[in-house]
Structure formats: C-alpha cells, structure tokens
C-alpha positions as CSV (number, residue, x, y, z in Angstrom):
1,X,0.0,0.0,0.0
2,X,1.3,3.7,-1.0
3,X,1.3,6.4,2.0
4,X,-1.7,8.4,0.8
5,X,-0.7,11.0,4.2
6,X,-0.7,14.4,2.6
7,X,3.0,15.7,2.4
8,X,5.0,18.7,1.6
9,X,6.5,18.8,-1.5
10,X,8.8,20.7,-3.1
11,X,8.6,20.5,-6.8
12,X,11.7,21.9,-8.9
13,X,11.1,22.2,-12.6
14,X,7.6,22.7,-11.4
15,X,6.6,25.5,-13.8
16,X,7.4,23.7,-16.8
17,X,4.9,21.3,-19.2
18,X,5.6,18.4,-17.2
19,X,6.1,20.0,-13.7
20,X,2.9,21.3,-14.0
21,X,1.1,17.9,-15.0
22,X,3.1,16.7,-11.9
23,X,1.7,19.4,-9.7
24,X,-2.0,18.7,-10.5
25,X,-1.7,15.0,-9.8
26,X,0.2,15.8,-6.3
27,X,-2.4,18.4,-5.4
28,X,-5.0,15.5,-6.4
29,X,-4.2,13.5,-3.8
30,X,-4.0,16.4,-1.6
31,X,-0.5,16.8,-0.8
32,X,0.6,20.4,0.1
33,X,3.2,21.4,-3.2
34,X,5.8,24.7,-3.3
35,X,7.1,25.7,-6.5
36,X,10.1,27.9,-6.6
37,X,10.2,30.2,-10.1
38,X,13.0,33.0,-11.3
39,X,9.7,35.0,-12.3
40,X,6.2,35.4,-11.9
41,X,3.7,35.4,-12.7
42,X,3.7,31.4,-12.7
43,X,0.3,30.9,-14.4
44,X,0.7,27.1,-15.0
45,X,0.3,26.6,-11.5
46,X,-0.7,29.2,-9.7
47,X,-4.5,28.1,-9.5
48,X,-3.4,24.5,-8.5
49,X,-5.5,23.7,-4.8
50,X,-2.8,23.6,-1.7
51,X,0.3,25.0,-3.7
52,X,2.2,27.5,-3.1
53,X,4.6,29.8,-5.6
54,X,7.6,31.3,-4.0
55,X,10.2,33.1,-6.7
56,X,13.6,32.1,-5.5
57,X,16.9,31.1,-7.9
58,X,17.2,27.1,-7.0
59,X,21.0,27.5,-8.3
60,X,21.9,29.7,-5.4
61,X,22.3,27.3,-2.4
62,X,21.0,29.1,0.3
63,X,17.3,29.7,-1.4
64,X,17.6,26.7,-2.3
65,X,18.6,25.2,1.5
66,X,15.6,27.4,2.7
67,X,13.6,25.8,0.1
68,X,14.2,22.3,1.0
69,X,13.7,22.8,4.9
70,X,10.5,20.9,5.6
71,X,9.7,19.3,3.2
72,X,9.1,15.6,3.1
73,X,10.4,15.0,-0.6
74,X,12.1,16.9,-3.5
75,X,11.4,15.9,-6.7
76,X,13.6,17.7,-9.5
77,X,12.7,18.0,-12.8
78,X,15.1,20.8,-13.4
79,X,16.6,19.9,-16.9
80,X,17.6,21.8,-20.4
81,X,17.3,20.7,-23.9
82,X,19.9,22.8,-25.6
83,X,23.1,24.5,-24.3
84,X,26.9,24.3,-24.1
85,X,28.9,22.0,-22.0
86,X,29.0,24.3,-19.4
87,X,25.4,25.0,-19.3
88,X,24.5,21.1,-19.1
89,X,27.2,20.9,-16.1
90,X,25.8,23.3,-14.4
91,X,21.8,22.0,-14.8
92,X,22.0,19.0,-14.8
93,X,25.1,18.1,-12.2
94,X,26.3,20.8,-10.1
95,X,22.4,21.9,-9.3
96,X,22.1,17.9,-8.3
97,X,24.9,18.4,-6.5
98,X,23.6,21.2,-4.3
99,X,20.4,19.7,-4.0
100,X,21.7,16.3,-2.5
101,X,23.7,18.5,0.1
102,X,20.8,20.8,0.9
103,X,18.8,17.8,1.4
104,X,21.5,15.9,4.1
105,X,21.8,19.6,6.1
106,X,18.0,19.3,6.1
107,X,17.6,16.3,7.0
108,X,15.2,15.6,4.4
109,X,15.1,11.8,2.8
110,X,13.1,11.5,-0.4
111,X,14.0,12.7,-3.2
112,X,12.8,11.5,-6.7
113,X,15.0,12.7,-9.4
114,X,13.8,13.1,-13.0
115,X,16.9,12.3,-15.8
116,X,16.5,10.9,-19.1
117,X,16.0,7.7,-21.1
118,X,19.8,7.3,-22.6
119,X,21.7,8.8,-20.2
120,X,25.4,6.9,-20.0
121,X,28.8,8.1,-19.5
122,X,29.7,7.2,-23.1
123,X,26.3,8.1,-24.8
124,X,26.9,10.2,-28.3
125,X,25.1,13.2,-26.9
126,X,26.3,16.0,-24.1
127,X,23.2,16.4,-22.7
128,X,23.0,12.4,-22.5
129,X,26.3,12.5,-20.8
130,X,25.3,15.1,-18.5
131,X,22.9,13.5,-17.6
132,X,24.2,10.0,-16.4
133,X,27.0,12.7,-14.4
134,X,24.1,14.2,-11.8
135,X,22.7,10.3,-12.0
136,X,26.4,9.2,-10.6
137,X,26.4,12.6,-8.2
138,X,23.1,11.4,-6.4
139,X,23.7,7.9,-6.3
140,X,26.9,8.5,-4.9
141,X,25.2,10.4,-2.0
142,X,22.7,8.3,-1.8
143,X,25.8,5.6,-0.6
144,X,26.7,7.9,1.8
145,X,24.0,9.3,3.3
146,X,20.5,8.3,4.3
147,X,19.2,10.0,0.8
148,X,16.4,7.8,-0.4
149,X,16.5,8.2,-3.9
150,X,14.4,7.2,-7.1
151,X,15.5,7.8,-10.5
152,X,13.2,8.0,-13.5
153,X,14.5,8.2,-17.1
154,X,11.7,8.7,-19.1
155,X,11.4,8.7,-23.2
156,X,10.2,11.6,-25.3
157,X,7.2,12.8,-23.1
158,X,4.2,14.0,-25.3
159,X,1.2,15.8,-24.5
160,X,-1.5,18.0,-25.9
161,X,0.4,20.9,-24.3
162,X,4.2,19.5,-25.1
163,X,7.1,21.2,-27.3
164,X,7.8,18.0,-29.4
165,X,4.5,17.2,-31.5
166,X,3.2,20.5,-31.3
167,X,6.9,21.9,-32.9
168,X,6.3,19.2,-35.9
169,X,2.9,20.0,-36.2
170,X,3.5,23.8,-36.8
171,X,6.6,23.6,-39.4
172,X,4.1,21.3,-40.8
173,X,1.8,24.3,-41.3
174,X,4.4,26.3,-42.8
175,X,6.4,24.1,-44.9
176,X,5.8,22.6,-48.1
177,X,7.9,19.8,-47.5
178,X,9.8,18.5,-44.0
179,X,13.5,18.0,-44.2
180,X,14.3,15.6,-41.3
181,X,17.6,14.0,-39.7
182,X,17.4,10.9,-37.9
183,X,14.4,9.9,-39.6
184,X,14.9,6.4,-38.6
185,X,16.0,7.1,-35.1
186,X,13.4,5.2,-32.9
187,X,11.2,6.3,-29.9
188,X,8.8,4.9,-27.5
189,X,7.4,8.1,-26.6
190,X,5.5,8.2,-23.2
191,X,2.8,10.6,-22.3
192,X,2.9,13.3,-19.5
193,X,0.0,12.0,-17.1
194,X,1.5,9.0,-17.0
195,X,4.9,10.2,-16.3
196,X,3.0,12.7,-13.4
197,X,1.4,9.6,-12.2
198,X,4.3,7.5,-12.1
199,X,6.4,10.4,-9.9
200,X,3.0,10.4,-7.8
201,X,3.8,6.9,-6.9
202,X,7.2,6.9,-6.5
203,X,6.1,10.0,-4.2
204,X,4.0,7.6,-1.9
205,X,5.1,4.4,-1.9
206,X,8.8,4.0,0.3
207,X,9.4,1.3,-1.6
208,X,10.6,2.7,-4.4
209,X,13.6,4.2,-2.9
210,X,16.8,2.6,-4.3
211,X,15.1,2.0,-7.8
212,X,15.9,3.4,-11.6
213,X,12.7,3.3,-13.8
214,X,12.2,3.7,-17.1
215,X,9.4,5.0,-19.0
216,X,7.9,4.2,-21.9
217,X,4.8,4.4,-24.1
218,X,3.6,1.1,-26.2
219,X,4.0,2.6,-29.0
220,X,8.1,2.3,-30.9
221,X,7.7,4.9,-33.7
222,X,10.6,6.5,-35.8
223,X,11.0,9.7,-35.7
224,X,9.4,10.0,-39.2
225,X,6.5,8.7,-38.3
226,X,5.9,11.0,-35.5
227,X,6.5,14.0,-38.0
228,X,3.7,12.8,-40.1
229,X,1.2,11.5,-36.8
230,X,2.0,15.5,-36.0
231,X,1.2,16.6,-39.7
232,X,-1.9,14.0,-39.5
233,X,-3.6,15.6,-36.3
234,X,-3.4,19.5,-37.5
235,X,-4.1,18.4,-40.8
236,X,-1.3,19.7,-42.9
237,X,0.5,16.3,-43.5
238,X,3.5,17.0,-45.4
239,X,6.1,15.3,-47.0
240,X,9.3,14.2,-44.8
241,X,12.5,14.5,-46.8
242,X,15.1,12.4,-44.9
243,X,18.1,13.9,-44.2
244,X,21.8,12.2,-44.4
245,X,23.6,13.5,-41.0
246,X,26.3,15.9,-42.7
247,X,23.4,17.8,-44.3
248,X,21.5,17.0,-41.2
249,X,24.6,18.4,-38.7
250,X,24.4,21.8,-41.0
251,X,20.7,22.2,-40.8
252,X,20.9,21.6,-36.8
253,X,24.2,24.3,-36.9
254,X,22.1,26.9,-38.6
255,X,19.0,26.5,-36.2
256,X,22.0,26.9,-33.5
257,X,22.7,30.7,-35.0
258,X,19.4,31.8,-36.0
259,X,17.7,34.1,-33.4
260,X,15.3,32.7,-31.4
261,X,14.6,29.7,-29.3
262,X,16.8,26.9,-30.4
263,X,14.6,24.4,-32.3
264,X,17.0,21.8,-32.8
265,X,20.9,21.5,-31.7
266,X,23.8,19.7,-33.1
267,X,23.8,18.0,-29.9
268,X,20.1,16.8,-30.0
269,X,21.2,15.4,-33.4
270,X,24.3,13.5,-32.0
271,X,21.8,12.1,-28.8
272,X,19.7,10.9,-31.9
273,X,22.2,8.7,-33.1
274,X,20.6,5.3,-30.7
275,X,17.5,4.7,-30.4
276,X,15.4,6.3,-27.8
277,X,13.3,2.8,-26.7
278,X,14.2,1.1,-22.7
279,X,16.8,-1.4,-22.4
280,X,14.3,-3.5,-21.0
281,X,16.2,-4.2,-18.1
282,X,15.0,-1.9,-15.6
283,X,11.1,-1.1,-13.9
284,X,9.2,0.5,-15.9
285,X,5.3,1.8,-16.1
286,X,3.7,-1.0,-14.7
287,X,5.8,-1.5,-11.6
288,X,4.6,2.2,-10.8
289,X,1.0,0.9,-11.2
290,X,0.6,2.6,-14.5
291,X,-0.7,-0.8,-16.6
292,X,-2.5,0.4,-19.5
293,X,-0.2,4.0,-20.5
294,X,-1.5,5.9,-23.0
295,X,-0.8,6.0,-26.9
296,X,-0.6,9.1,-29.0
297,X,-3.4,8.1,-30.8
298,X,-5.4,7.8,-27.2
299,X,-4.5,11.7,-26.2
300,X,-4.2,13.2,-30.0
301,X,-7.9,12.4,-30.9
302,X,-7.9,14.3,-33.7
303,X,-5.2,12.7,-35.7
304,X,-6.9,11.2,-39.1
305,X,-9.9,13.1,-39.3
C-alpha cells in the first residue's frame, strides 16, 4: 500500500509542461506542493489547490537550503534541452549536487530525481552524458547518506500541451515539405500524465527508494512517423524529406545561429544517433502501477480526421 498521508512537496522544474502535470496530480491527492520560479507570474500553477509559488533562484544554495527545509520529498525536474557543455554541467550536475547536500543539512530523505532515457557516460550526446554525471552525483550520496533516492529516465514525453508534437505540427503548417535528420532514429514516446502519475507513486510508496525506472509508451515509432502523426492531427501532412547526417549536422548548426529559441541543436542530433526505446532491463510503467499508459493516438484524438 502507497502512504496516501498528505506531504509537503517541493517541486523543482515545477513551472514547466511536465512540472505542471506533476503538480496537479500531487495536489489530487492532496499533498501540500511549493514551486520555486526566477519570475512570476507562474500561471501554469498558480491556481493549483494547496500549492504554493515562491520566486527564488534554486542554483543559489541558500534559497535553495531554505527551500528544501520541511519538506518531506524533493522531486527535481530541473533539466535543459539545448546549451553548451558548461550550461549542461551546471543543470544537470552541479544543481544535483547542491540539491543532495541541501537535502542531508535538512535532514530531508526522499527525493525523486527526474533524468532521461539514454543517459550513459559514453552516450553520443552532451546532454545524454550530463545526464548519467548528476545520476552518478546522487547515487553517490545516496551511498553515503541516508538520501532515499528514485531515478526516472523517461522517453520523449508527449502531451496535448508539449514542445515535441506540437513543434512538428506547426513547421508542418508552414512548410511545403519536412527536411528531417534521424528519420529512422526510434522512440517509445511516453505521455505526460502517465509520467506525473508514475512520480506520484514513487512520491507515496517507500518502496521505491533505491530504484531506476524507465518509461515508456507502447508505442516504438521512428522519428518520421511522429513528423507525419503530428502533420496527421493539425491536418497539414507534409512530405518528410530524410536527411543524411552531414546535411543533417548543417541544418541543426544553422537553427543553433538563427535568433530565437533553439529548435533543434547539433547536440540533440548526436543524442539521436541510438534509439530512444528502454533497455528492457529496468522497472518500468507498470511497476509504478501505471498498466495500460497511454498512446498518442489515445491523447491526439484528432489525428486522421
């Protein structure tokens, strides 16, 4: 049986598309939630019942001490998509790192970490590699410590609200014709309830301490075939022009330089060179009581009319 006692929370990453899925499932089953943000107003939470929005910098240690006093679990979904080596070090392992000694001064426990499906110390991506790094930081505290820790490395996460079908769905809008790297790369793309859900559990149930999970959809679909579900469910299918990578690496080097938000990095091109699907040899879904998780076609109802 899960501890359904209400507990405080502290969610970081909260304000983003999955924290906020995550925040609405926690308030759900009435545990009390703060949210730290650089800026408000925080609108995609801000109306969720029994949280709480405090504006505080989580990369300076002493808000982020302050933060952490309290609470009965952290879970971090603090992550970037795009950036340079230094930027990924400083996300995705030295922010760990000052969580996972905030959280031994505190003498706070639980903490459920959110990473990424691929992450390894020799993965072809930095962001991949930067990823296993804060996975080795906290595990190696967890060793020395009494930090009960759950890692979850989900797959693409898609949602009505996400930045990955939605980005394929408007270029399919614009564009005649969709040039594509890593058409064949494979996912088993997983949707954001399910992933909120899961973190719920993990939230509840002690059990899961000491466990890596991975999460997946049922659904393995290249990444070509997710371009055209995307162009399928706004109704502008397009044609996909594969890419081979050296054209591929220049198309991802100009969206690097052009202003604006970074679309797609050299970097997210490299991670794209293995497939994005479990290794099969870890938890997944199901162990997290999630049994029937959802397909795209399930949650993108309009796809085919």
């Amino acid at each position: 049986m899960h501890n359904t006692t209400s507990q405080n929370i502290l969610v970081l990453g909260g304000t983003g598309f999955v924290g906020h899925h995550v925040c609405e499932a926690l308030s759900r089953q009435g545990h009390r939630i703060t949210v730290p943000t650089r800026h408000l107003p925080a609108r995609s939470v801000e109306i969720i019942p029994g949280l709480e929005v405090v504006v505080a910098d989580v990369h300076d240690p002493d808000p982020l001490q302050n933060l952490i006093r309290g609470q009965d679990a952290v879970v971090n979904l603090v992550a970037i998509l795009h950036g340079d080596e230094a930027a990924y070090d400083q996300v995705h392992v030295q922010l760990v790192r000052k969580i996972a000694k905030a959280c031994k001064a505190e003498g706070v426990k639980r903490l459920i970490h959110i990473s990424a499906l691929g992450a390894g110390e020799h993965a072809p991506s930095r962001y991949q590699r930067s990823k296993a790094r804060g996975e080795a930081v906290l595990m190696a505290a967890a060793q020395t410590s009494d930090l009960a820790l759950t890692v979850i490395r989900p797959s693409v996460i898609f949602g009505e609200d996400d930045h990955f079908i939605n980005l394929f769905a408007k270029l399919q809008k614009i564009l005649p014709v969709l040039p594509l790297a890593s058409a064949h790369t494979r996912f088993q793309p997983v949707w954001v309830q399910d992933v909120a859900n899961a973190i719920v559990a993990c939230v509840e149930d002690p059990a899961t301490a000491g466990q890596v999970y991975e999460l997946a959809g049922p659904d393995i679909l290249t990444l070509q075939q997710l371009v055209q579900f995307a162009g399928r469910w706004v109704g502008h299918p397009r044609p996909v022009l594969p890419l081979p990578y050296p054209v591929g690496w220049l198309q991802a080097w100009m969206m690097e330089i052009v202003p604006g938000p970074t679309l797609m990095s050299r970097d997210n091109l490299d991670a794209m060179q293995v497939d994005n699907v479990p290794s099969g040899q870890l938890p997944g879904l199901a162990e997290l009581g999630v049994v029937q998780p959802q397909t795209l076609g399930g949650v993108f109802v309009h796809a085919g009319d």
